[in-house]
C-alpha positions as CSV (number, residue, x, y, z in Angstrom):
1,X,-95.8,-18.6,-17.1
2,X,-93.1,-21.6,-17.4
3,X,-96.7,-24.0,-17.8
4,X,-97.8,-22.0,-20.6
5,X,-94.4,-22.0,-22.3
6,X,-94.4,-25.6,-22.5
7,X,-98.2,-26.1,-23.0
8,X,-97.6,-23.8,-26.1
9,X,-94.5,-25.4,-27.6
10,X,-96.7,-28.9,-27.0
11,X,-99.4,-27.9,-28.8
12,X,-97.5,-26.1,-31.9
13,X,-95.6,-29.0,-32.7
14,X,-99.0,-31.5,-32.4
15,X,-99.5,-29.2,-35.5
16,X,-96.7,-29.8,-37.3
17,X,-96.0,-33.0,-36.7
18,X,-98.1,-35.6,-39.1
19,X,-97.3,-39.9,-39.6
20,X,-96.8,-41.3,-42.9
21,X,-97.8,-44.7,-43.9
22,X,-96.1,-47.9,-43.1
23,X,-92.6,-46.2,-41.5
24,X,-90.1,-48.7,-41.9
25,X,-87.0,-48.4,-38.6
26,X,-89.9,-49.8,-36.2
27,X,-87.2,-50.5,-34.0
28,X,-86.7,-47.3,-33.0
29,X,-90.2,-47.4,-30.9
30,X,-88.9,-50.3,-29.0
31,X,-88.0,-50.1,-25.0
32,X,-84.4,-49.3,-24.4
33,X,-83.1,-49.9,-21.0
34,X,-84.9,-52.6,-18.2
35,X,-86.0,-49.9,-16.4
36,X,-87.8,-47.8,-18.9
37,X,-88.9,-51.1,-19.9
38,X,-90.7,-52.6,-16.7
39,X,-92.7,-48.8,-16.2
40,X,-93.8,-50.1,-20.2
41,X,-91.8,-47.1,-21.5
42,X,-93.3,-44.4,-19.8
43,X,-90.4,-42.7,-19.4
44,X,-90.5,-39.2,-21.3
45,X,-91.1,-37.4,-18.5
46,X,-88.3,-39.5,-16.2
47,X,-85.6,-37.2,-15.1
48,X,-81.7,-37.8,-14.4
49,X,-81.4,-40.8,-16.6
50,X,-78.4,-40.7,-19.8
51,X,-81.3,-43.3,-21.1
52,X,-83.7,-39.9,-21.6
53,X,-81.3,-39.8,-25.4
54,X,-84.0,-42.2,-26.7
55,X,-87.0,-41.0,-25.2
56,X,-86.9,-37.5,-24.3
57,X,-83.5,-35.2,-25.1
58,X,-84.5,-32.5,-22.4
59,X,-84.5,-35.6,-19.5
60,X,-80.7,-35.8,-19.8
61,X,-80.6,-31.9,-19.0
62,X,-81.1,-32.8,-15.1
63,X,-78.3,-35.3,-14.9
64,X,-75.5,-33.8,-12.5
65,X,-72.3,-36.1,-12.8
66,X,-71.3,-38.2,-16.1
67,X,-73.5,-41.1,-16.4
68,X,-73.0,-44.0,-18.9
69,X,-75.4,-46.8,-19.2
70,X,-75.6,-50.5,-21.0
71,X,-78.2,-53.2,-21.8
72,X,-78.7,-56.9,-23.9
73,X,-82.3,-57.6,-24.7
74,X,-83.2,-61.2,-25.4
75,X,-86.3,-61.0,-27.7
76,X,-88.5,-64.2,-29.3
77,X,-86.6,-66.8,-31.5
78,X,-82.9,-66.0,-32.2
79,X,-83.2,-61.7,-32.0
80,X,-81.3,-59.8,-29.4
81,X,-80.9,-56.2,-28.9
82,X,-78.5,-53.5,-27.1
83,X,-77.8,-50.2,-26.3
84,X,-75.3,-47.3,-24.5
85,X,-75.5,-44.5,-23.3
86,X,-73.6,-41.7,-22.2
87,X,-74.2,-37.9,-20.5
88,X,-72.1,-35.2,-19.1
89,X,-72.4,-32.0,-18.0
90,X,-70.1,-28.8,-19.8
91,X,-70.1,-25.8,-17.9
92,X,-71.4,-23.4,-19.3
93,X,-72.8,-25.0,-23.0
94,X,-75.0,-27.7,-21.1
95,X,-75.5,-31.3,-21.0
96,X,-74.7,-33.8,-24.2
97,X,-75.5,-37.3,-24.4
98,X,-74.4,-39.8,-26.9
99,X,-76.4,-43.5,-28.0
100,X,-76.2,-46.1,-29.5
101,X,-79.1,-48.6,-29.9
102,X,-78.7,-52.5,-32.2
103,X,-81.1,-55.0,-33.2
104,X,-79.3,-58.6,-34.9
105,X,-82.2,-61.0,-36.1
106,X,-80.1,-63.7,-36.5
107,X,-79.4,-66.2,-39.2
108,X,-82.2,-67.0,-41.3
109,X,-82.7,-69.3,-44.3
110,X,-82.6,-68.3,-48.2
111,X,-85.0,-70.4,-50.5
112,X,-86.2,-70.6,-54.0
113,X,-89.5,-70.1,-54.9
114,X,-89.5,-74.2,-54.5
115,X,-88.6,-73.9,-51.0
116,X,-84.9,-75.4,-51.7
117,X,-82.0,-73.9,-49.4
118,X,-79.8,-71.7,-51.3
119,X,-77.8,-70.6,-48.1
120,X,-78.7,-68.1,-45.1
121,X,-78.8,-64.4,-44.8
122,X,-79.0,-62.0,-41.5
123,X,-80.4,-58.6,-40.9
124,X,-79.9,-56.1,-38.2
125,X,-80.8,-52.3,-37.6
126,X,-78.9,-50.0,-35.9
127,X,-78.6,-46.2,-34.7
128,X,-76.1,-43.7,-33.8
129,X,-77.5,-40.9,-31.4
130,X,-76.1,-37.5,-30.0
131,X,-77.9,-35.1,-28.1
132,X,-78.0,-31.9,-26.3
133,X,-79.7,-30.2,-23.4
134,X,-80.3,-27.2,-22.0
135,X,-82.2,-24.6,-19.6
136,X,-84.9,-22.7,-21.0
137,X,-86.3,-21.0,-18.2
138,X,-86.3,-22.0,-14.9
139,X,-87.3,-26.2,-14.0
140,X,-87.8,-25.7,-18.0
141,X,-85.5,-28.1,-20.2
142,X,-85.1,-28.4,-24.4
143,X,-83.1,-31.0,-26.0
144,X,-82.5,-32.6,-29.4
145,X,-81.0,-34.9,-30.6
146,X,-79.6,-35.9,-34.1
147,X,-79.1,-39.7,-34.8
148,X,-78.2,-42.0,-38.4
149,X,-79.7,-45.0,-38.7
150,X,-78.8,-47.9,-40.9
151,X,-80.4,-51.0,-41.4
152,X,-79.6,-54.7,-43.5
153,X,-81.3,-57.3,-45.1
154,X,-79.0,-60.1,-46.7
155,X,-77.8,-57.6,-49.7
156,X,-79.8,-55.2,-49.2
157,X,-79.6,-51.9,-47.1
158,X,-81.3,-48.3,-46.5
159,X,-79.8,-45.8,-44.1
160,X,-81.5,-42.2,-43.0
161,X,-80.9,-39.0,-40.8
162,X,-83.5,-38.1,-38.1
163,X,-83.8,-35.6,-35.1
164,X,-85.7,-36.0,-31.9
165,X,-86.8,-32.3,-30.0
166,X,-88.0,-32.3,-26.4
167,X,-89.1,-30.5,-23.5
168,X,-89.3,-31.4,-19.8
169,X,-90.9,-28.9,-17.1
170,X,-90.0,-29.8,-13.3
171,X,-92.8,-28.3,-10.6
172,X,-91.2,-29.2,-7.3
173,X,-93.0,-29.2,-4.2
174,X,-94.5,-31.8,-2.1
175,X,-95.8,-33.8,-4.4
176,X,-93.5,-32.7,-7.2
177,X,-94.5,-33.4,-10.6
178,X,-92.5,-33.6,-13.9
179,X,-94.2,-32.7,-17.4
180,X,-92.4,-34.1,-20.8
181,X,-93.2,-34.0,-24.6
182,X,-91.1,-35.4,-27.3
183,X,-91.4,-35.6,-30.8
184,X,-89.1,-38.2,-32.3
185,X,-87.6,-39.8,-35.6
186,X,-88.5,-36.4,-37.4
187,X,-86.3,-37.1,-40.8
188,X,-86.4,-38.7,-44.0
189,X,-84.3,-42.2,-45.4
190,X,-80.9,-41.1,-47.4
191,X,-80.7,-44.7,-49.4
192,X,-83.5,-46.9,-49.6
193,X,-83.8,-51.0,-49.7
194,X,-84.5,-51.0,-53.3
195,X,-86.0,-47.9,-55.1
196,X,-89.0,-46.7,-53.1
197,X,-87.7,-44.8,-49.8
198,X,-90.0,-45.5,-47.0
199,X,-91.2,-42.6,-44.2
200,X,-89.9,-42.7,-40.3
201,X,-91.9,-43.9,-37.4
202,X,-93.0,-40.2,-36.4
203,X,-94.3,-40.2,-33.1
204,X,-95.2,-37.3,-30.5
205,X,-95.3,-38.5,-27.3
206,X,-96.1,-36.9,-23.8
207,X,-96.4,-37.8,-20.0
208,X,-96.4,-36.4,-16.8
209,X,-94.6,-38.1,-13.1
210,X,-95.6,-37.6,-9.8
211,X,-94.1,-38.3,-6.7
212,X,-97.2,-38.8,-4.0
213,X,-96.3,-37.5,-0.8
214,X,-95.3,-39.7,1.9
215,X,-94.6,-42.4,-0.9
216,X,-91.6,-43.9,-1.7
217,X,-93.4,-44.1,-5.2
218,X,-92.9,-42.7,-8.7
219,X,-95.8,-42.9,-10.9
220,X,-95.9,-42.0,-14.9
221,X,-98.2,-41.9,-17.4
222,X,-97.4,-41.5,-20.8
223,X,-99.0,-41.1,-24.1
224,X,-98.0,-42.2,-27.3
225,X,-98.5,-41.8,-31.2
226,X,-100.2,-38.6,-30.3
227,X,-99.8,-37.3,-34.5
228,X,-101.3,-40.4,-35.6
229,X,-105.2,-39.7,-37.6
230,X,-108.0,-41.9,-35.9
231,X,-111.6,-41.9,-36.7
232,X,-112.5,-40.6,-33.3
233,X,-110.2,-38.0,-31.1
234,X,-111.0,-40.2,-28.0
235,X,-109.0,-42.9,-29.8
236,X,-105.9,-40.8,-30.0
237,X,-105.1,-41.6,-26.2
238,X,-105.5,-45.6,-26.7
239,X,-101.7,-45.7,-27.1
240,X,-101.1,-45.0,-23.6
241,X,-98.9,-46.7,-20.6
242,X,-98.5,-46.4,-16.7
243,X,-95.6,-47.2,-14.7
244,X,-94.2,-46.7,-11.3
245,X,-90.6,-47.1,-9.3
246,X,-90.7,-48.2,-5.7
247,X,-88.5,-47.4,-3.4
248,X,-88.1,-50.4,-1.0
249,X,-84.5,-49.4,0.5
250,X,-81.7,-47.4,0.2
251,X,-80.7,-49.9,-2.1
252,X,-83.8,-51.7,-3.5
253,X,-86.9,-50.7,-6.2
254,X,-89.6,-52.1,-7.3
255,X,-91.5,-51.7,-10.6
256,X,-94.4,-52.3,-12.8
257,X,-95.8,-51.2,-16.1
258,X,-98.8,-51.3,-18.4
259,X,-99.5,-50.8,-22.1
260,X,-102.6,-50.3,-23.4
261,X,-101.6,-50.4,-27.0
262,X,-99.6,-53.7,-27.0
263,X,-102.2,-55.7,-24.8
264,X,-104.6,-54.8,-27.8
265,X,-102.2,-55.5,-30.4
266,X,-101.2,-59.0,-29.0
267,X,-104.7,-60.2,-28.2
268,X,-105.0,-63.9,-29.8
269,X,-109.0,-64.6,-30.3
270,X,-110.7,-63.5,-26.8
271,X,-107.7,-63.6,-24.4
272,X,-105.0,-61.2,-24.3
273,X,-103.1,-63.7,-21.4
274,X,-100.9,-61.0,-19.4
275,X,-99.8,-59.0,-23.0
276,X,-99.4,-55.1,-22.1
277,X,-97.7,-55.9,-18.5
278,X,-93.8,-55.7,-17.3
279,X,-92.3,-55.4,-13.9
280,X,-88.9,-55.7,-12.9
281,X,-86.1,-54.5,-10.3
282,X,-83.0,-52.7,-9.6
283,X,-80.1,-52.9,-7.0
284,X,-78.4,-48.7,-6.5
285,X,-74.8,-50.0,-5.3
286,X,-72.8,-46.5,-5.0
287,X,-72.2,-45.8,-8.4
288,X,-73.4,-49.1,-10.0
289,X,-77.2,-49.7,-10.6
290,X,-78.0,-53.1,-12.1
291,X,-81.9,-53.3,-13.3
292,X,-84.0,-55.8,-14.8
293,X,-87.4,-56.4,-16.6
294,X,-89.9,-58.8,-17.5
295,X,-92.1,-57.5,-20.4
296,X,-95.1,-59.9,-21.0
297,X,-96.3,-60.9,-24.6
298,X,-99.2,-62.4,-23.5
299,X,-99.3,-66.5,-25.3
300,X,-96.6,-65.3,-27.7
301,X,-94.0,-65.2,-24.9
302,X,-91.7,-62.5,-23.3
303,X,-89.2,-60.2,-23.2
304,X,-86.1,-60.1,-20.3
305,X,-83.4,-57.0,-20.5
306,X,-80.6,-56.5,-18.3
307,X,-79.3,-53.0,-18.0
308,X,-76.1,-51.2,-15.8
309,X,-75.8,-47.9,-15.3
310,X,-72.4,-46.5,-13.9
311,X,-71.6,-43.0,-12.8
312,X,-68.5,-42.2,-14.0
């Protein structure tokens, strides 16, 4: 009964949920934390982690204690990113989570239309998240989340409300498996750059994990950009990405991700190089877990983020 709860509330909101054209805030799809990040962000269906605020409300409905997490991203050329994170448990109401995610570009240069230096200009994107998370039925989670998002470009700027809605369905067991669905960045722009506001990067995502028995393993799948119209319905699953967490020790994983829709995206003539693969680490000290991950950009280069988590 749960399965067809969450099967049903998947499928009615496939329905509803339609992209527009060229979204602008297309950092909002990037990886958060280093460990969402070396799975290749298949992570909406990862379970006790505050990082679930960007990628699936419901996920932050399994975390027991308060949980706060932080990252740095160092991106191509002079761009770096972070983010934190933060969930609690309130008895009785339910779990809330709170985030905050940056991008800074950097300095760049302004010019005339002759190319002459007129002076420099930065640009950065930002977004406020909070969430909240609750039992449905039993193993059956919702959450949402409601976030404002601004964004700069020299003296220019455009800012816009959004909510994300999501489900997670736990089957326990042996081999226990965990269902998620997400639709995110549902909203429109408040104040636009100039005069013509732009549409959100609307995206319905789902995945499944699956712990095999008698391996220290987690494995995810995940499946993005699910609303998006393609000529062909077989090419509405190209945007997927697989990822697993090892458990080496008590104190030591091990992980490694793939994306399907970034190796195409960064293939350069006929060699894609290692574009579309990440792996990384994590140390689980007590209360402090320190992660990292390696995302590979194929010949354009790669991307390193360093992430803590703390339980409070």
């Amino acid at each position: 009964m749960r399965l067809k709860i969450f099967c049903s509330l998947v499928l009615s909101v496939s329905v509803l949920c339609v992209a527009g054209d060229n979204p602008t805030y297309e950092f909002l799809r990037s990886d958060m934390s280093a460990r969402a990040s070396a799975m290749a962000g298949s992570f909406v269906s990862m379970d006790g982690d505050p990082v679930g605020v960007f990628y699936n409300p419901a996920s932050i409905g399994t975390v027991a204690t308060p949980t706060a997490a932080f990252g740095y991203t160092s991106h191509l050329l002079d761009i770096n990113s972070g983010y934190a994170a933060y969930s609690q448990v309130f008895e009785d109401l339910g779990v809330f989570g709170a985030g905050v995610n940056y991008v800074n570009y950097g300095t760049m240069d302004q010019t005339n239309d002759f190319g002459d230096k007129l002076g420099t200009f930065g640009a950065g994107d930002l977004a406020v998240s909070l969430s909240y998370a609750n039992v449905l039925d039993e193993n059956l989670y919702y959450g949402v989340t409601g976030k404002f998002i601004y964004s700069s470009i020299a003296d220019f700027n455009s800012s816009a409300l959004a909510a994300d809605v999501g489900i997670l369905y736990l089957i326990p067991g042996e081999n226990p498996i965990s269902l998620g669905a997400s639709i995110v960045n549902v909203g429109k722009q408040l104040k636009a750059y100039v005069n013509t506001k732009e549409p959100l990067p609307l995206e319905l995502k789902i995945g499944g994990t699956i712990k095999p028995q008698h391996l220290p393993l987690l494995l995810s799948i995940n499946i993005r950009k699910m609303n998006e119209d393609q000529s062909a319905f077989i090419d509405r699953f190209n945007a997927f990405s697989v990822g697993g967490e090892f458990t080496l020790s008590k104190v030591l994983r091990f992980r490694f991700g793939y994306n399907n829709e970034q190796r195409k995206e960064l293939k350069i003539g006929t060699s894609s190089g290692m574009a579309g693969f990440s792996l990384g680490g994590g140390l689980v000290m007590n209360k402090l877990r320190i992660d990292y991950s390696f995302s590979s950009l194929g010949k354009i280069g790669s991307i390193s983020r360093i992430s803590i988590g703390l339980d409070v």
